[in-house]
C-alpha positions as CSV (number, residue, x, y, z in Angstrom):
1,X,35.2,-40.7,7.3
2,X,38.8,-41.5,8.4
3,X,40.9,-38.6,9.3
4,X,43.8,-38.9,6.7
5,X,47.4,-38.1,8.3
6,X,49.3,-35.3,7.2
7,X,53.1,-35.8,6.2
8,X,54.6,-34.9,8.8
9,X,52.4,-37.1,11.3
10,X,53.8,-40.2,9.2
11,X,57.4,-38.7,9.1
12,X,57.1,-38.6,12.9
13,X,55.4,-42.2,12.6
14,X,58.0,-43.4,10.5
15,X,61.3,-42.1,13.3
16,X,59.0,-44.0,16.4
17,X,58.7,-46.9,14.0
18,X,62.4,-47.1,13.1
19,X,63.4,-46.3,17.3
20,X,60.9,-49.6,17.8
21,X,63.6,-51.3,15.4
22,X,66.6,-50.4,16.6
23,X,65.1,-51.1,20.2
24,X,64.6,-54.9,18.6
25,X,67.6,-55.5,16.9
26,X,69.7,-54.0,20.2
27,X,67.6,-57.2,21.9
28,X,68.3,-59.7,19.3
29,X,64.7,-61.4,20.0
30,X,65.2,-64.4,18.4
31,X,61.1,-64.9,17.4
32,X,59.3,-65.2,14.3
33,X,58.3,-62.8,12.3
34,X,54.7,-62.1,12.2
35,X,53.9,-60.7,8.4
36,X,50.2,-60.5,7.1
37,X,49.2,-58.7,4.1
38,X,46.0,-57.8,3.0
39,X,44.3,-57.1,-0.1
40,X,40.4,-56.6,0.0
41,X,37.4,-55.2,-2.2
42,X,36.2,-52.0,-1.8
43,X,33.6,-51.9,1.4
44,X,34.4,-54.9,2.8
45,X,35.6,-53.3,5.7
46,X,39.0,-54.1,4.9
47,X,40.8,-51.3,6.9
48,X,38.8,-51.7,9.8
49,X,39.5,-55.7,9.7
50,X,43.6,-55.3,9.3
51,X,43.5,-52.8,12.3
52,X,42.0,-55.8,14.3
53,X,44.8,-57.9,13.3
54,X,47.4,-55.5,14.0
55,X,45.8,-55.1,17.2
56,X,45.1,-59.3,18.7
57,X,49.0,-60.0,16.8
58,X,50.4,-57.1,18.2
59,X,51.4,-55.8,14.9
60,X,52.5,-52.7,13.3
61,X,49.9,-51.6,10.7
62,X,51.1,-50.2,7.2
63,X,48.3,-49.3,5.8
64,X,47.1,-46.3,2.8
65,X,49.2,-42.8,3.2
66,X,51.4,-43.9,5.3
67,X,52.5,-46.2,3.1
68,X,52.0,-43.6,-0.1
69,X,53.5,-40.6,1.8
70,X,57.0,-43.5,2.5
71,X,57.5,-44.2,-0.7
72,X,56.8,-40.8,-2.4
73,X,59.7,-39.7,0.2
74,X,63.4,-40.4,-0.8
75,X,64.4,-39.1,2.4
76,X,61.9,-41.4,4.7
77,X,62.6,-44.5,2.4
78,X,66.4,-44.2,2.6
79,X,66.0,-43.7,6.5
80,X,63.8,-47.3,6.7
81,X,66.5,-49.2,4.6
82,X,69.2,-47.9,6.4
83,X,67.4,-49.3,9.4
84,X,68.7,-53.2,8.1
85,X,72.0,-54.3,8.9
86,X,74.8,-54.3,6.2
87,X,74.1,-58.5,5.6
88,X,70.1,-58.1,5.5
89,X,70.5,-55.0,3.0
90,X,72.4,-56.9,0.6
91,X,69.7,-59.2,0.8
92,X,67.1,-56.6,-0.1
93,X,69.1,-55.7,-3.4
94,X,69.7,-58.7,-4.6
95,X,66.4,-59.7,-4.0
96,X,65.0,-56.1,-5.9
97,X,67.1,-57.1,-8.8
98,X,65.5,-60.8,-9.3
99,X,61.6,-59.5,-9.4
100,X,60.9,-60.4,-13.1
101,X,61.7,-57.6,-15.1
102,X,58.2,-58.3,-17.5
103,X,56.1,-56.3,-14.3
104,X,57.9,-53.2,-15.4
105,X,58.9,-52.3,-11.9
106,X,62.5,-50.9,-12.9
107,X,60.2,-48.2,-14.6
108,X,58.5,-46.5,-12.1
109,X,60.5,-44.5,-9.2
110,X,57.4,-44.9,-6.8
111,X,57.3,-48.6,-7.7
112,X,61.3,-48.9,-6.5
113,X,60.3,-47.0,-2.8
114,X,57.6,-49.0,-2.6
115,X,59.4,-52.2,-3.6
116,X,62.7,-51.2,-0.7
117,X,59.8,-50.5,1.6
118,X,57.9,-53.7,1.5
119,X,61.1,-55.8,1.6
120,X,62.6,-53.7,4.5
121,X,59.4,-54.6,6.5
122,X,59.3,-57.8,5.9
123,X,63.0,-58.5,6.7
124,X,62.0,-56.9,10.3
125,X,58.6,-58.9,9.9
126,X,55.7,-58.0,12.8
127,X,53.2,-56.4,10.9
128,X,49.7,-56.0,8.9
129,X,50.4,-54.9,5.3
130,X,46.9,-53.6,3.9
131,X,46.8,-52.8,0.0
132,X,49.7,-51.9,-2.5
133,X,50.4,-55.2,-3.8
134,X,52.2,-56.7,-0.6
135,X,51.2,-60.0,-1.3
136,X,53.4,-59.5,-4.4
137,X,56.5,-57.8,-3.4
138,X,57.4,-60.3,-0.6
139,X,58.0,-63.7,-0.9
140,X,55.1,-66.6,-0.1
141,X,56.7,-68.2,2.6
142,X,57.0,-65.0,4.3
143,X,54.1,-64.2,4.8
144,X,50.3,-65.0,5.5
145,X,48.5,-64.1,2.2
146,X,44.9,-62.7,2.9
147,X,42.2,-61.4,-0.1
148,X,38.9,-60.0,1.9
149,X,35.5,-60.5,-0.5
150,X,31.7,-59.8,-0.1
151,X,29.1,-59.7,-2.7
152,X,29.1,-56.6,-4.5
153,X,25.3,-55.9,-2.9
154,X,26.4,-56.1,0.4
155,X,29.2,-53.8,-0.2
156,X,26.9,-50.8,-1.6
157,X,24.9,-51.0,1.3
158,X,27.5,-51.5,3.6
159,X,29.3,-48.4,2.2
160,X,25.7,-46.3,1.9
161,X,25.7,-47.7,6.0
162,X,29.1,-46.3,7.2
163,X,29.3,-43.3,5.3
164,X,26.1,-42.3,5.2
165,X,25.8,-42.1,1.4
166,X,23.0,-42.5,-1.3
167,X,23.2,-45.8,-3.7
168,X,24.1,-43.8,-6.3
169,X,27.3,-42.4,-4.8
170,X,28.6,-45.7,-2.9
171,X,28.0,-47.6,-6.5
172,X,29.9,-45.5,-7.8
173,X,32.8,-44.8,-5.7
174,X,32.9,-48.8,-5.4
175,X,33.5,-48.7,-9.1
176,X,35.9,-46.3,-9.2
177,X,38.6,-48.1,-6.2
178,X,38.1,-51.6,-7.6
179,X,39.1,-50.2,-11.5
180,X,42.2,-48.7,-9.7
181,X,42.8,-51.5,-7.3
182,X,42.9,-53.7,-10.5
183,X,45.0,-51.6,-12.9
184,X,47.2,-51.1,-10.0
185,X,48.3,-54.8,-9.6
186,X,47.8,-55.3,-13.3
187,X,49.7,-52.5,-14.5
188,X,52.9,-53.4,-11.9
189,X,52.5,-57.1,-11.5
190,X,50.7,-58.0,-14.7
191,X,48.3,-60.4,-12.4
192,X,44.5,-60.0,-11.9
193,X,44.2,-58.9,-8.0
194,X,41.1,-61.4,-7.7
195,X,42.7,-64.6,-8.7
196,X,42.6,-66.9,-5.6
197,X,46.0,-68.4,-6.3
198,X,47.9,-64.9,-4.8
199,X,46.6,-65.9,-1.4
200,X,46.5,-68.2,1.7
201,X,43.1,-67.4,2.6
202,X,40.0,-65.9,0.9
203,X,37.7,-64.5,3.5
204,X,33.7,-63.5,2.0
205,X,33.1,-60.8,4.8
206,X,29.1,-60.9,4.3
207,X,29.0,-63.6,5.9
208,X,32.5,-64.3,8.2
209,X,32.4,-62.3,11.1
210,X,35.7,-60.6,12.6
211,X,36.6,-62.8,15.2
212,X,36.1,-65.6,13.5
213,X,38.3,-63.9,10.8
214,X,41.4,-63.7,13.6
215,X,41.2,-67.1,14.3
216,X,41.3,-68.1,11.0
217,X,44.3,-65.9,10.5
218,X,45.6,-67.2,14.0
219,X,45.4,-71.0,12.2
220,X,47.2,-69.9,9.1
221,X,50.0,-68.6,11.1
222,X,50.5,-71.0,13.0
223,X,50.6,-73.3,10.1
224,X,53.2,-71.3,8.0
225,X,55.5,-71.3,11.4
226,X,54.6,-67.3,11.4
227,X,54.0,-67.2,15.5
């Protein structure tokens, strides 16, 4: 299983990340910026597949607790926004107070971190976002928009592979993350997480192996002028 890190790794995570951005902006490189997002069903090997990208793009990966741990953290959030310039934070306020108000968002105190998060990366741009509705909180153009599928056979044995777990127990833990994954994004965004509208590409992983996968995301990038 993947070692989880503790809070204070990803507060010490979160000061080299923000040292990387003031690194950047002290450079001024004039380049776009790389944003993927990823959402994905439970055991298609989702995580493993973003770290790839992060890795061939040379991107930052924002991926489970680290993003949780951020935006449960007043002090860490208010460190990230306060890494945008006067001009770009204004931006991320106004652009906060225009997300339709029907999603509930100004409801929810997590919600708002996660929302200030999300835009603050994207306005630095250069990284994989995996999970937490990213394909929501930042605008389409923005980004490259990715939704990771397999038949739900091959994901109980693929889970009962990698974690070494009986049918019974992968079946059911696959249950049990793709009813939260869906309350999640219908409960905040008042969407269904599986309509292929939300994204650019739709990738079955049964069958579409990883490197194929990068090039694919390598076209769409290149198509939506992200590289």
């Amino acid at each position: 299983m993947e070692k989880i890190p503790t809070p204070d790794v990803i507060e010490q995570l979160v000061d080299e990340q923000l040292s990387r951005w003031k690194t950047e902006a002290q450079e001024r490189r004039a380049v776009a910026k790389t944003l993927i997002t990823v959402s994905r069903e439970p055991g298609c090997n989702g995580a493993e597949i973003s770290a790839k990208l992060a890795r061939e793009f040379s991107l930052d990966l924002y991926a489970g607790k680290i993003v949780e741990e951020v935006a449960k953290s007043t002090r860490m959030t208010t460190a990230v926004i306060e890494s945008l310039d006067e001009k770009n934070r204004s931006m991320l306020d106004d652009w906060i107070a225009m997300l339709d108000p029907s999603h509930s968002l100004g409801s929810y105190d997590y919600m708002h971190h996660v929302v200030k998060l999300m835009g603050t990366v994207a306005r630095h741009g250069h990284a994989v976002i995996l999970g937490r509705g990213g394909n929501f909180l930042i605008e389409p153009e923005r980004q490259l928009r990715i939704r990771l599928i397999a038949p739900r056979e091959w994901r109980i044995r693929n889970a009962m592979d990698r974690f070494g777990v009986s049918r019974q127990d992968a079946e059911r833990k696959i249950a049990q993350v793709e009813t939260e994954r869906k309350d999640y994004i219908l409960r905040y965004f008042n969407v269904d997480i599986a309509d292929p509208i939300n994204y650019d590409l739709v990738i079955n992983t049964a069958f579409i192996g990883d490197s194929a996968i990068i090039e694919m995301t390598r076209a769409g990038l290149k198509f939506k002028n992200l590289i």
